[in-house]
VOSE-149171 format. One record per atom (N, C-alpha, C): x, y, z; atom name; residue in one letter. Coordinates in nm, 3 decimals, always signed. Example, Ala and Ser with C-alpha at 12.3 -4.5 7.8 and 13.67 -1.06 7.14 Angstrom:
<site x="+1.319" y="-0.569" z="+0.780" fivo="N" drentor="A"/>
<site x="+1.230" y="-0.450" z="+0.780" fivo="CA" drentor="A"/>
<site x="+1.320" y="-0.330" z="+0.780" fivo="C" drentor="A"/>
<site x="+1.285" y="-0.225" z="+0.708" fivo="N" drentor="S"/>
<site x="+1.367" y="-0.106" z="+0.714" fivo="CA" drentor="S"/>
<site x="+1.290" y="+0.003" z="+0.787" fivo="C" drentor="S"/>
This chain:
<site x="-4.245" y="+1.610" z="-3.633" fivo="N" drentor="X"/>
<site x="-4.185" y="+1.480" z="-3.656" fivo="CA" drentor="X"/>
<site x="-4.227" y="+1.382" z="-3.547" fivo="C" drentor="X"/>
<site x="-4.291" y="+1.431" z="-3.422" fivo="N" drentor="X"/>
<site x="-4.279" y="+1.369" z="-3.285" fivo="CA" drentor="X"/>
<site x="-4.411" y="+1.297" z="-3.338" fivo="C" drentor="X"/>
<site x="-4.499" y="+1.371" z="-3.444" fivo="N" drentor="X"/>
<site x="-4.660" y="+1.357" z="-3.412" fivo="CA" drentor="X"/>
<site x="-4.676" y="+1.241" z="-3.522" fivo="C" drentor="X"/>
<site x="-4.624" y="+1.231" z="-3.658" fivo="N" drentor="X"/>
<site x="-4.597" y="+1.122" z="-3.737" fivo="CA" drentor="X"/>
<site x="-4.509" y="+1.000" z="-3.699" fivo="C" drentor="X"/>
<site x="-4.385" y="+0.961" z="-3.592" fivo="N" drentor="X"/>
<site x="-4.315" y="+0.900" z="-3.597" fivo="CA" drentor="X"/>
<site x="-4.173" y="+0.923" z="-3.629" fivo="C" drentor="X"/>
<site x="-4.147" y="+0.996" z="-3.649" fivo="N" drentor="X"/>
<site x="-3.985" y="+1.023" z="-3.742" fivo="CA" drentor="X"/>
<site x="-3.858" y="+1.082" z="-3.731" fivo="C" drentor="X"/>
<site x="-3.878" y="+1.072" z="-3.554" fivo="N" drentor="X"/>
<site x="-3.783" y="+1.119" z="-3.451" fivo="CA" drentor="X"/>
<site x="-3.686" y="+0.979" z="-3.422" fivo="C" drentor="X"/>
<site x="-3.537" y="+1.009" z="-3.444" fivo="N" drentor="X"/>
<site x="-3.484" y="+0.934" z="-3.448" fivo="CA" drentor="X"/>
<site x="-3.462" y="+0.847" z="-3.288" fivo="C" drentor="X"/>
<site x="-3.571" y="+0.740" z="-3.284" fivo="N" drentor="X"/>
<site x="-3.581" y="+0.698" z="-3.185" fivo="CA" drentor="X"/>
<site x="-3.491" y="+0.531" z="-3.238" fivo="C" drentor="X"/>
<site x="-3.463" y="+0.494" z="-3.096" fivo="N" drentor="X"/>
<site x="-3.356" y="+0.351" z="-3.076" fivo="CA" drentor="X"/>
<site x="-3.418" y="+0.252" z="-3.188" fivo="C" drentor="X"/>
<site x="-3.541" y="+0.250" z="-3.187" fivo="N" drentor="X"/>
<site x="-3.580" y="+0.159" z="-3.341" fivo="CA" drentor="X"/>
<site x="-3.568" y="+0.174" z="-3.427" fivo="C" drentor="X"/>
<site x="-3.598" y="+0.322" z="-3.483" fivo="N" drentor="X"/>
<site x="-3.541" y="+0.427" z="-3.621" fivo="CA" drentor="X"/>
<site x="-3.449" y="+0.377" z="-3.651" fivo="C" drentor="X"/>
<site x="-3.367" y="+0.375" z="-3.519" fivo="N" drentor="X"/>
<site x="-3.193" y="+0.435" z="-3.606" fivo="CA" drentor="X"/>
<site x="-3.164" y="+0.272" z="-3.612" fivo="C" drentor="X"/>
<site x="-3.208" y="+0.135" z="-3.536" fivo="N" drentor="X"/>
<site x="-3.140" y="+0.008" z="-3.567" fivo="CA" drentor="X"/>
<site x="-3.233" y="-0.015" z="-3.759" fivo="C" drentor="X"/>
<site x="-3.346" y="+0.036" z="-3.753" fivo="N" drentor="X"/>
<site x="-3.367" y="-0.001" z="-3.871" fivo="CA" drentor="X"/>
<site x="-3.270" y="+0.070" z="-3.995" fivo="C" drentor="X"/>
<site x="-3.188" y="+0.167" z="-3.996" fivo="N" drentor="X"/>
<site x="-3.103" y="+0.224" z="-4.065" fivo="CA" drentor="X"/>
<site x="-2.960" y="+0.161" z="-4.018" fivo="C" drentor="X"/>
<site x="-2.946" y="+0.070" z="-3.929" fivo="N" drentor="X"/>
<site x="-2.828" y="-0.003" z="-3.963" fivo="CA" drentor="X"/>
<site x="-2.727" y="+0.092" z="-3.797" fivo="C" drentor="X"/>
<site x="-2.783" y="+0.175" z="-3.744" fivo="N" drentor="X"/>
<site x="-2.737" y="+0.248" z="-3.713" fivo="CA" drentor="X"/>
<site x="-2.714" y="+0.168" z="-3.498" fivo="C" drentor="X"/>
<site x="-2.639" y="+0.105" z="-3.488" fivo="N" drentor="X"/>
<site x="-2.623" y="+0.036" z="-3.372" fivo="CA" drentor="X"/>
<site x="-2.601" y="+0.155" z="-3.232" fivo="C" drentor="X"/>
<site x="-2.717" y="+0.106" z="-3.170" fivo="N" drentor="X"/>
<site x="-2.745" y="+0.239" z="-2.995" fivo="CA" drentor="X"/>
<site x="-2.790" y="+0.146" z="-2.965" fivo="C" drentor="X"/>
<site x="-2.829" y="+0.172" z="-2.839" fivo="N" drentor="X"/>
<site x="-2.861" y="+0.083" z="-2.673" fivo="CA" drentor="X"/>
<site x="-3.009" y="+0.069" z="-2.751" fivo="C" drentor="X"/>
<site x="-3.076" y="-0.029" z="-2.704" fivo="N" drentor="X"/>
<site x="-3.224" y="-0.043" z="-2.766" fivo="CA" drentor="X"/>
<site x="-3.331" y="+0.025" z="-2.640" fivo="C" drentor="X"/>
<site x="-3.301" y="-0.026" z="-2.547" fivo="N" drentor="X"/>
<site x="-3.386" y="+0.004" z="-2.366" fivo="CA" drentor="X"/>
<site x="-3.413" y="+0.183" z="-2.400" fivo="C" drentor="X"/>
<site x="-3.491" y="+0.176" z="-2.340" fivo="N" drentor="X"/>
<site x="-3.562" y="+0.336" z="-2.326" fivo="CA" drentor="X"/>
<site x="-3.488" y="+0.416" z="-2.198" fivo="C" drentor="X"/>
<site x="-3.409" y="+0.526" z="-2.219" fivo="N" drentor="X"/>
<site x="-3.283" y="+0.603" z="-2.153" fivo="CA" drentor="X"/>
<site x="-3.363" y="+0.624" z="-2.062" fivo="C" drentor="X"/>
<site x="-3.530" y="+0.674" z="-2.041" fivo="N" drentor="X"/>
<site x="-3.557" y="+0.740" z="-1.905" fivo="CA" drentor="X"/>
<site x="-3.659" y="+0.659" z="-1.770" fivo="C" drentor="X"/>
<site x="-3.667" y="+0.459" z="-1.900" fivo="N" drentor="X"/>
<site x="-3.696" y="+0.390" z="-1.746" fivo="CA" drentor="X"/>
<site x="-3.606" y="+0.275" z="-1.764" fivo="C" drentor="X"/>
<site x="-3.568" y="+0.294" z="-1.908" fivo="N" drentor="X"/>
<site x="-3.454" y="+0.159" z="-1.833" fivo="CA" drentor="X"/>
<site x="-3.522" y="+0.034" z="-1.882" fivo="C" drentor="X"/>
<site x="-3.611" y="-0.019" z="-1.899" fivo="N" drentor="X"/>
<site x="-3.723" y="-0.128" z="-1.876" fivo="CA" drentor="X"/>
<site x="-3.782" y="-0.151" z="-1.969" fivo="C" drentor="X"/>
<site x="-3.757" y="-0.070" z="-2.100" fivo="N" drentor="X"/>
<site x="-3.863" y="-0.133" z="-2.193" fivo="CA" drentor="X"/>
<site x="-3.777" y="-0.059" z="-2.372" fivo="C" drentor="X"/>
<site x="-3.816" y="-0.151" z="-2.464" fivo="N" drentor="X"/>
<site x="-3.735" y="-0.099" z="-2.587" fivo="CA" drentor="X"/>
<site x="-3.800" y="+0.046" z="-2.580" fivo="C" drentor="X"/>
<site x="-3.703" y="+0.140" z="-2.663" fivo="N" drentor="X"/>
<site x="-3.728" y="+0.264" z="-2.675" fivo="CA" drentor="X"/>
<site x="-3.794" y="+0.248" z="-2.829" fivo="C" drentor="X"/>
<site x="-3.936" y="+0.281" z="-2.868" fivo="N" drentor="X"/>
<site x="-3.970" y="+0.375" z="-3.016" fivo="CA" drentor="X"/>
<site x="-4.085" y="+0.486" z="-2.978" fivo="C" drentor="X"/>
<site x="-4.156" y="+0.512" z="-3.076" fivo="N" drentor="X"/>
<site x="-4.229" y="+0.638" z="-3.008" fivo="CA" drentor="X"/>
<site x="-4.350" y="+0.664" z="-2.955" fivo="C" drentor="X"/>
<site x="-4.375" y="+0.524" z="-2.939" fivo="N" drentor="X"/>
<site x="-4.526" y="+0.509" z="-2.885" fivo="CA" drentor="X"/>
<site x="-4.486" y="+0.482" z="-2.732" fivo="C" drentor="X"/>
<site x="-4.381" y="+0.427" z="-2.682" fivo="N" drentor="X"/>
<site x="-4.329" y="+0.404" z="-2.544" fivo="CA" drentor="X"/>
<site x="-4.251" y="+0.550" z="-2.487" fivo="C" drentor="X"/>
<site x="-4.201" y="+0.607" z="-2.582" fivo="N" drentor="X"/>
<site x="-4.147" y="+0.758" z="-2.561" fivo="CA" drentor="X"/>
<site x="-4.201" y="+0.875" z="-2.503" fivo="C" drentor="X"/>
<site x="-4.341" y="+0.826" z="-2.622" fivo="N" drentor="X"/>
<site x="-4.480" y="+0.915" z="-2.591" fivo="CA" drentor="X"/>
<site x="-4.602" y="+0.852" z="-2.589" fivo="C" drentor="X"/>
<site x="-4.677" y="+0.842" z="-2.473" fivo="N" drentor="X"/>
<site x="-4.631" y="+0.857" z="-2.333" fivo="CA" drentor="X"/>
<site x="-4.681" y="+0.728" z="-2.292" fivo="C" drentor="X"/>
<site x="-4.605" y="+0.592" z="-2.354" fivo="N" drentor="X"/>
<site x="-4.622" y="+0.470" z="-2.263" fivo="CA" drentor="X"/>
<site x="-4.501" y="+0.445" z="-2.148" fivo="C" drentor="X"/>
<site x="-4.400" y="+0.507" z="-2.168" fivo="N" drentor="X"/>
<site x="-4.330" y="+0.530" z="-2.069" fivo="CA" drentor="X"/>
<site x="-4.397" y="+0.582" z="-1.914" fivo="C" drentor="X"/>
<site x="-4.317" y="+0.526" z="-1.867" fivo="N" drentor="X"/>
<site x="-4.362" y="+0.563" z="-1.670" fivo="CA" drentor="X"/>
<site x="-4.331" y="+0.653" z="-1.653" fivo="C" drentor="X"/>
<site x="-4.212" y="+0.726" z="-1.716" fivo="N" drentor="X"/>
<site x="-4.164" y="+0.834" z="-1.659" fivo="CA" drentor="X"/>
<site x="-4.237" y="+0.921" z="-1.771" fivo="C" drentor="X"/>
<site x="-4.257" y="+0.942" z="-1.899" fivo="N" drentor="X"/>
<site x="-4.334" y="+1.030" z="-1.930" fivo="CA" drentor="X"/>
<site x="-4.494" y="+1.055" z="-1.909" fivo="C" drentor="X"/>
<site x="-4.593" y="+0.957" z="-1.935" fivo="N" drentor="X"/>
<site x="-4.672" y="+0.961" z="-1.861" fivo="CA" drentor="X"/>
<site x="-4.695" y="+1.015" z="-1.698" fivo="C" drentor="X"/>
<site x="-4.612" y="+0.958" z="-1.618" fivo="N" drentor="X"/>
<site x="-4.594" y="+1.069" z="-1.504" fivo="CA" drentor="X"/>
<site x="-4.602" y="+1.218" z="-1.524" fivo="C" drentor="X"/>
<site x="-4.539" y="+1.298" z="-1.606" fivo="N" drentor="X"/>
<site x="-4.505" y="+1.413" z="-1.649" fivo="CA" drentor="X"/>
<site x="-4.658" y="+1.444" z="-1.710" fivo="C" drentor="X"/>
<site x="-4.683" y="+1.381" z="-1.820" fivo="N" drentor="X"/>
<site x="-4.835" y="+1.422" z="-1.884" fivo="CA" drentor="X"/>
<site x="-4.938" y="+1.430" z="-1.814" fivo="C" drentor="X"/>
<site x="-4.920" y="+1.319" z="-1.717" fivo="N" drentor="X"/>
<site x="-5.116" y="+1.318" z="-1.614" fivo="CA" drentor="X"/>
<site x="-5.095" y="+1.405" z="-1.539" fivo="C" drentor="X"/>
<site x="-4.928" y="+1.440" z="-1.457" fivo="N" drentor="X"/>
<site x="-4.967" y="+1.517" z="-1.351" fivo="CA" drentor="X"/>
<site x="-4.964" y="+1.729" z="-1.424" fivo="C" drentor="X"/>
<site x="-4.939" y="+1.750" z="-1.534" fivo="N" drentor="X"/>
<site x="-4.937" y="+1.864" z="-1.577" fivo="CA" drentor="X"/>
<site x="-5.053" y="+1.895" z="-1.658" fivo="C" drentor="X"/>
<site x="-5.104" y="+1.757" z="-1.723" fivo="N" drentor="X"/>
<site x="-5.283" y="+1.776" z="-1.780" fivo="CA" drentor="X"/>
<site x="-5.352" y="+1.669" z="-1.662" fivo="C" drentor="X"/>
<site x="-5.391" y="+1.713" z="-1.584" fivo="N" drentor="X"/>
<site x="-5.474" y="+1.561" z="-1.470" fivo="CA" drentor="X"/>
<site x="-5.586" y="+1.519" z="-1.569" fivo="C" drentor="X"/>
<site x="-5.635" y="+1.540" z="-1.669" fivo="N" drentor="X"/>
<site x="-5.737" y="+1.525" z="-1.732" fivo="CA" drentor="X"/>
<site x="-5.705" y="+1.376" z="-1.825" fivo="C" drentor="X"/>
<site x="-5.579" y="+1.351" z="-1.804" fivo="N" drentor="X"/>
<site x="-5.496" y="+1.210" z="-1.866" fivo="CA" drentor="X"/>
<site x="-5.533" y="+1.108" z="-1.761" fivo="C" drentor="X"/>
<site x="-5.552" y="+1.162" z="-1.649" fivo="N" drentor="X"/>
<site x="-5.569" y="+1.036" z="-1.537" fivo="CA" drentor="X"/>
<site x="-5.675" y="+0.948" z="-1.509" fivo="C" drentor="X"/>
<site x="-5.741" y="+1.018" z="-1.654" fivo="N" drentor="X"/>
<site x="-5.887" y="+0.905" z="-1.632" fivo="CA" drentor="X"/>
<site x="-5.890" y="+0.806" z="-1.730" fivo="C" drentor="X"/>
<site x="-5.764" y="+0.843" z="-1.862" fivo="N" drentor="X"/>
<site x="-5.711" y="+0.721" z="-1.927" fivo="CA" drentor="X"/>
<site x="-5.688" y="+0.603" z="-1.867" fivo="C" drentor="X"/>
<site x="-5.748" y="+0.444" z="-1.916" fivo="N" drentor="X"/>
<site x="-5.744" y="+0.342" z="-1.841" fivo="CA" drentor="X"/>
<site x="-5.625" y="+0.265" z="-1.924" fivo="C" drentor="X"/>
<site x="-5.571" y="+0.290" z="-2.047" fivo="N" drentor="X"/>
<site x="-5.426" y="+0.303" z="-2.123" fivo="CA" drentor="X"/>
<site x="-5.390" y="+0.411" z="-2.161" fivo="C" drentor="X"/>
<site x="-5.256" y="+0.402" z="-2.131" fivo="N" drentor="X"/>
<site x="-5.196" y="+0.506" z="-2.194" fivo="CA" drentor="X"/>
<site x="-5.180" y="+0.545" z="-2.311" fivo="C" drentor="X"/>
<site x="-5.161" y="+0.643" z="-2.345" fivo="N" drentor="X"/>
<site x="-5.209" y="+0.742" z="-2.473" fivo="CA" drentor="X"/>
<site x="-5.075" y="+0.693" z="-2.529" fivo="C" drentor="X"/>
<site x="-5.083" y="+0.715" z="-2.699" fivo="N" drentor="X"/>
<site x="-4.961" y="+0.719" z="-2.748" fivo="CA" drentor="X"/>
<site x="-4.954" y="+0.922" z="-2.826" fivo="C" drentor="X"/>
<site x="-4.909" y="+0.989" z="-2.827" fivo="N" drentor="X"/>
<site x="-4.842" y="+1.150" z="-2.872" fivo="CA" drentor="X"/>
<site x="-5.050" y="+1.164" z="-2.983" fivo="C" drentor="X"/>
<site x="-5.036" y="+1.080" z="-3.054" fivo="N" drentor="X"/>
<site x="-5.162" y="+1.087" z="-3.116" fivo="CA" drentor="X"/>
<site x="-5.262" y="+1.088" z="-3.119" fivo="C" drentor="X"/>
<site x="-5.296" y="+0.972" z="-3.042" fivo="N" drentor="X"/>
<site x="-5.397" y="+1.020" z="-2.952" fivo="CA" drentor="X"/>
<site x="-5.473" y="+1.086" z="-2.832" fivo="C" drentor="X"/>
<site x="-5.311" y="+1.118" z="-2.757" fivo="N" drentor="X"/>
<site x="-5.351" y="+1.249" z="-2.693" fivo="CA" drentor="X"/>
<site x="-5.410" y="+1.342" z="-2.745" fivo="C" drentor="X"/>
<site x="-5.329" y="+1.377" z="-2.863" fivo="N" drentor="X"/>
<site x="-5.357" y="+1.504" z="-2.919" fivo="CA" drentor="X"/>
<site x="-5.559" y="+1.483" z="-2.974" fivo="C" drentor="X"/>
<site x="-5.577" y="+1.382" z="-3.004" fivo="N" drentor="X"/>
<site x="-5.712" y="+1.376" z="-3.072" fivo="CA" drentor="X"/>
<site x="-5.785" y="+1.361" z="-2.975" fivo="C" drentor="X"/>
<site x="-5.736" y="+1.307" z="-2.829" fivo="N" drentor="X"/>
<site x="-5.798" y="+1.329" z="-2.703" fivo="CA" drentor="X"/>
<site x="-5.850" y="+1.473" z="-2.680" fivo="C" drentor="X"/>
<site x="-5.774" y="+1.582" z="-2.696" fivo="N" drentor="X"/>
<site x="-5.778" y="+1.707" z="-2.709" fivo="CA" drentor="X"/>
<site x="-5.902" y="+1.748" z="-2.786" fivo="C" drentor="X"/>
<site x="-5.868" y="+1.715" z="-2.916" fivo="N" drentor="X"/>
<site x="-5.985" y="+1.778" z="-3.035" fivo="CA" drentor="X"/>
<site x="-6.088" y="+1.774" z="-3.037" fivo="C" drentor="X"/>
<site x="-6.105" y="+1.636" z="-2.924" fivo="N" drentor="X"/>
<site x="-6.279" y="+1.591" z="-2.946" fivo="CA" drentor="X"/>
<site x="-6.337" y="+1.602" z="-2.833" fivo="C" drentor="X"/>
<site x="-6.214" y="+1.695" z="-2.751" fivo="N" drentor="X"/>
<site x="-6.300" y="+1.692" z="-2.597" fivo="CA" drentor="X"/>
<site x="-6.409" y="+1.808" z="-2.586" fivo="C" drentor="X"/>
<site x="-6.527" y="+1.785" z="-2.545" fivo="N" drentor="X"/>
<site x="-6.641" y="+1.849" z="-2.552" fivo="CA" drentor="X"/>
<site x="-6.638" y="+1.914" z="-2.427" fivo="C" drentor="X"/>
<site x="-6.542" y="+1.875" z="-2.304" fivo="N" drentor="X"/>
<site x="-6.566" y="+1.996" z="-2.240" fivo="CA" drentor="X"/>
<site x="-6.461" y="+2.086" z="-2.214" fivo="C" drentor="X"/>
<site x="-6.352" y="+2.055" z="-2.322" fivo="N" drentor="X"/>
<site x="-6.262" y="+2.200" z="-2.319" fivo="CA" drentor="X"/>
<site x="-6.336" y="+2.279" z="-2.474" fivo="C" drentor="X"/>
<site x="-6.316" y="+2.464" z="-2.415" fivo="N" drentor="X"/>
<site x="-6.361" y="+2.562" z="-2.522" fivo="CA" drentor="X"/>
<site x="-6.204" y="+2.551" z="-2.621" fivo="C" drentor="X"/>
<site x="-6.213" y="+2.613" z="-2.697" fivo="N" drentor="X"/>
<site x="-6.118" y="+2.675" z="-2.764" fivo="CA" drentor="X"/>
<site x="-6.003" y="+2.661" z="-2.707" fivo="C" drentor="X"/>
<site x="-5.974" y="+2.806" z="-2.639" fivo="N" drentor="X"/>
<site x="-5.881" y="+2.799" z="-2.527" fivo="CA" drentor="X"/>
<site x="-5.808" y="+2.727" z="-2.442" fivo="C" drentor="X"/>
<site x="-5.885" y="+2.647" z="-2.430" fivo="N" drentor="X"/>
<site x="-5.821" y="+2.509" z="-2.331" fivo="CA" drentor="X"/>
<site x="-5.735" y="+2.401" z="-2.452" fivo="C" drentor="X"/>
<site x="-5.831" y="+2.389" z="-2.543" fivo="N" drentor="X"/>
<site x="-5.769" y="+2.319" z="-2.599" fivo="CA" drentor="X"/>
<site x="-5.637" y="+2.358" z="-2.656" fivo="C" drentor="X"/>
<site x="-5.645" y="+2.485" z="-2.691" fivo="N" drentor="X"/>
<site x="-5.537" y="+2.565" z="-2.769" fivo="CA" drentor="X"/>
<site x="-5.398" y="+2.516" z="-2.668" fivo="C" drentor="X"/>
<site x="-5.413" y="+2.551" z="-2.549" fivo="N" drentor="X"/>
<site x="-5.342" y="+2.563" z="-2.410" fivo="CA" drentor="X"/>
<site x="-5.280" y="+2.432" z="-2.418" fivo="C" drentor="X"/>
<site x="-5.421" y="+2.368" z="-2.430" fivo="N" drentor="X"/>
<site x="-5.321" y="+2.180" z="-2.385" fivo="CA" drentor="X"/>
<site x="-5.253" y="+2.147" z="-2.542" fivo="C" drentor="X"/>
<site x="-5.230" y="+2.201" z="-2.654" fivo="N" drentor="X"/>
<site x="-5.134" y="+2.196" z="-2.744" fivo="CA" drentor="X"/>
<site x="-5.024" y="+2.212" z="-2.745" fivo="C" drentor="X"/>
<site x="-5.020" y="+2.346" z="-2.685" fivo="N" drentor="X"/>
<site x="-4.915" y="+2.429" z="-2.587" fivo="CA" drentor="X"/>
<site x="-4.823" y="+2.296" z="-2.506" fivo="C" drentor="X"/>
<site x="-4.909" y="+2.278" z="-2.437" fivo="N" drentor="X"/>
<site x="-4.832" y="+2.207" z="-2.335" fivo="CA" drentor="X"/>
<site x="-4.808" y="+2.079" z="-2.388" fivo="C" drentor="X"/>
<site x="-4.860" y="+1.980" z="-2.457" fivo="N" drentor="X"/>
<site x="-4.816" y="+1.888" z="-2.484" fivo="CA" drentor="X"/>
<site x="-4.686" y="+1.929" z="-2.587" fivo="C" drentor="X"/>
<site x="-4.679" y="+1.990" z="-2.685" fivo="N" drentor="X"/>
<site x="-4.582" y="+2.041" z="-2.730" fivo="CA" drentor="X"/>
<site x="-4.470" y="+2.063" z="-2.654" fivo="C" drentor="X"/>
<site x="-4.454" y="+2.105" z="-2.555" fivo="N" drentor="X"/>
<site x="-4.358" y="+2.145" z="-2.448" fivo="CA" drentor="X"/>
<site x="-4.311" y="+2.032" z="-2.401" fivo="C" drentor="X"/>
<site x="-4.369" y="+1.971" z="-2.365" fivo="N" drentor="X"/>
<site x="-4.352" y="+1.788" z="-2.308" fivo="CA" drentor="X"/>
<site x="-4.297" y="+1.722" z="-2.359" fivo="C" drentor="X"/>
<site x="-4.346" y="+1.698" z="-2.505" fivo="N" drentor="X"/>
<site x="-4.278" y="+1.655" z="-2.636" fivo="CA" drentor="X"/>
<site x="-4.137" y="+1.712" z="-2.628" fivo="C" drentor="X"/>
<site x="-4.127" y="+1.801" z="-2.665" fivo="N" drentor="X"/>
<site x="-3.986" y="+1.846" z="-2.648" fivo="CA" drentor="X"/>
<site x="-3.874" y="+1.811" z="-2.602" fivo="C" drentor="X"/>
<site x="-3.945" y="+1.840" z="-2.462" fivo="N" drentor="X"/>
<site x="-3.856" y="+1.819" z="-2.318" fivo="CA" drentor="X"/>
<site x="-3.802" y="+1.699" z="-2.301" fivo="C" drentor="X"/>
<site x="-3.905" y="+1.622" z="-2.290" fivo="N" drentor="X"/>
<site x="-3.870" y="+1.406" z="-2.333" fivo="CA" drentor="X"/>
<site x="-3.757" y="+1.477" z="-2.444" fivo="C" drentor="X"/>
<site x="-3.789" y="+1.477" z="-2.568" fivo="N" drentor="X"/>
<site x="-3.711" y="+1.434" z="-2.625" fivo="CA" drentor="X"/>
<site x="-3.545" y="+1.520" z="-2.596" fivo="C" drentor="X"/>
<site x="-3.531" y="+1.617" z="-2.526" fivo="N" drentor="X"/>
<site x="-3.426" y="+1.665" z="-2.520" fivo="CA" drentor="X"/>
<site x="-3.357" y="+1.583" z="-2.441" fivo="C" drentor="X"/>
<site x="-3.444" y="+1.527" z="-2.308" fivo="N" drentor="X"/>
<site x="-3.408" y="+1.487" z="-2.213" fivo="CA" drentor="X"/>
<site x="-3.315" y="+1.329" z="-2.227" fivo="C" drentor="X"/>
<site x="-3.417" y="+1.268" z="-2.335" fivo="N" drentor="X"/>
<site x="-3.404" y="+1.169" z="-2.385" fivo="CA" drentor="X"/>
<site x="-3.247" y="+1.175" z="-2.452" fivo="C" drentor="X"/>
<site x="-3.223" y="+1.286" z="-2.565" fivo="N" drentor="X"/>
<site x="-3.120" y="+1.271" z="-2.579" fivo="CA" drentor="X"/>
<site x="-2.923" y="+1.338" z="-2.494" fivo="C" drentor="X"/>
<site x="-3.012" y="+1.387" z="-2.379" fivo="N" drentor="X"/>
<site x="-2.895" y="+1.420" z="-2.319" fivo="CA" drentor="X"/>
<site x="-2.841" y="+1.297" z="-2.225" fivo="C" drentor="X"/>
């Protein structure tokens, strides 16, 4: 749901009528939907470059999608690596969002 959009993020839910804080819970500073969630946020991006450093040569930040296609087309991870950084972005994903909603 994280990778299409369809995580009930602060824009989701005002477009369903559904009234929450709009600001993004983990900087405070900017509307929350899921391209700022993942990972135009400061605080998630922090989390992504420093656990894949291979994000730190992004000159914008990635949104969940194109990380992931960052991944697919990278010619110098094998298999493995890539498999790995699925892994982990998956985990990340998560975590934001748990974090997000606690």
């Amino acid at each position: 749901m994280a990778r299409i959009g369809k995580l009930k993020t602060a824009d989701n839910l005002q477009l369903r009528g559904i009234q929450v804080p709009l600001n993004c819970s983990l900087c405070s500073c900017h509307l929350e939907n899921h391209s700022h969630l993942f990972f135009d946020c400061d605080f998630t991006f922090y989390i992504l470059k420093n656990i894949l450093p291979d994000f730190n040569s992004f000159l914008f930040r990635p949104s969940l999608p194109q990380a992931l296609d960052f991944i697919e087309n990278s010619v110098n991870f094998n298999r493995t690596k890539k498999e790995f950084c699925y892994l982990v972005i998956s985990c990340i994903t998560y975590h934001i969002w748990r974090e997000r909603n606690n």
